[in-house]
C-alpha positions, 0 to 999 in steps of 0.5 A: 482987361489986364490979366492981373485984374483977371486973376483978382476977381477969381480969387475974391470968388474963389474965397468963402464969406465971412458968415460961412466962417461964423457957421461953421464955428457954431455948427462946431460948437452944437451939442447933441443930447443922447437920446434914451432908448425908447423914449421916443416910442412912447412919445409917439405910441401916446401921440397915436393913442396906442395907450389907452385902447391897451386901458379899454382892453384892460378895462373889458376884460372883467366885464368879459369874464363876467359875460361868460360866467353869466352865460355858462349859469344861464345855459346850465339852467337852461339844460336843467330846464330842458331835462325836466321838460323832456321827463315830464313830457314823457310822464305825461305820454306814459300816463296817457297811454296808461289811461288809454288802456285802463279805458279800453280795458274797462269798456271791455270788461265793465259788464263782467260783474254784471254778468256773473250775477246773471249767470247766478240767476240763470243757474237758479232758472236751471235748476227750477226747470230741472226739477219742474218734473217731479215738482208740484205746482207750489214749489214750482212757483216758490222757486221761481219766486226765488228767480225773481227776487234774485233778479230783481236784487241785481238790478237793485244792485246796479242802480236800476229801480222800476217807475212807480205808477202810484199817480195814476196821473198819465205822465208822457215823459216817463208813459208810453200810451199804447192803448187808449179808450174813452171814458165818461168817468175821467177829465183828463188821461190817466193810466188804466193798466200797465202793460210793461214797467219801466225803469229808471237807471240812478236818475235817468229814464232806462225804459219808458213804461207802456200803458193803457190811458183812459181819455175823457169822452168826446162829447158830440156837438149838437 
């Protein structure tokens, strides 16, 4: 090949295309818009969905405001309750304790205003043997007398009131049978004699009263 020819080749290779040259006038000719600081931001924090959890936040934060209030209220009354639980938990336990004394202190000394009225009878047994001496019989008896009514007022005094054996009728609930003897002139035991009264205290048995019964006969069997 000539080198003529050679060099022709090289040079249409070496040429750039029409449609280069087309673009690079339009790419000469492209306008680029300025772009605001910041637009593009948001465009992508609302793409990403950064907006609205900043709305949910904002949102919950009443609802969270309330909770606490509610909460503070609730542990407030929740304190007052506890005091007033703690106070009368420990009214209770003083008042136990107080209870607990006055019950000792009763079962102790609930005697003591019987007592003083035995001991008024037993000044009065005192003076009765003191002037047994020099005394006749009459007045002997007169002040022991005096000895008994005193007794007997006591005891009245204290609930205490003798069984009545007007029914001669023989009572084994109230009657204690220490002698027994047959009899032709009775069907069914009744009381012969008092040996020892019984008492009643207010309505329950104190003593039993001992006694003598008259039981019906045995009849022999032919």
């Amino acid at each position: 090949m000539p080198l003529d020819d050679i060099e022709d080749d090289d040079k249409k290779k070496a040429e750039p295309a029409g449609e280069i040259d087309g673009l690079e006038e339009s790419a000469d000719e492209v306008e680029y818009e300025p772009v605001q600081e910041g637009e593009g931001l948001t465009e992508n924090k609302d793409r990403a969905g950064v907006r609205p959890h900043e709305d949910e936040e904002k949102g919950l934060k009443p609802k969270l405001k309330k909770k606490d209030s509610e909460i503070k209220a609730l542990r407030k009354d929740y304190d007052e309750l506890k005091d007033k639980y703690l106070r009368a938990l420990a009214e209770m336990q003083n008042l136990r304790k107080r209870f607990d004394r006055e019950r000792t202190d009763y079962l102790e000394y609930a005697l003591s205003e019987f007592l003083r009225e035995v001991l008024v009878v037993l000044d009065s047994f005192d003076r009765a043997l003191k002037a047994s001496d020099g005394a006749d019989g009459q007045s002997f008896r007169e002040g022991v007398e005096l000895i008994y009514r005193q007794y007997q007022d006591m005891l009245k005094k204290q609930g205490v009131r003798p069984i009545d054996l007007a029914d001669k009728k023989f009572d084994p609930t109230v009657q204690q049978a220490v002698l027994t003897e047959e009899s032709d002139d009775v069907e069914e035991p009744e009381v012969a004699e008092e040996l020892q009264r019984g008492y009643w205290h207010k309505d329950r048995l104190l003593r039993p009263a001992m006694v003598k019964v008259r039981v019906p006969r045995k009849r022999e069997q032919s």
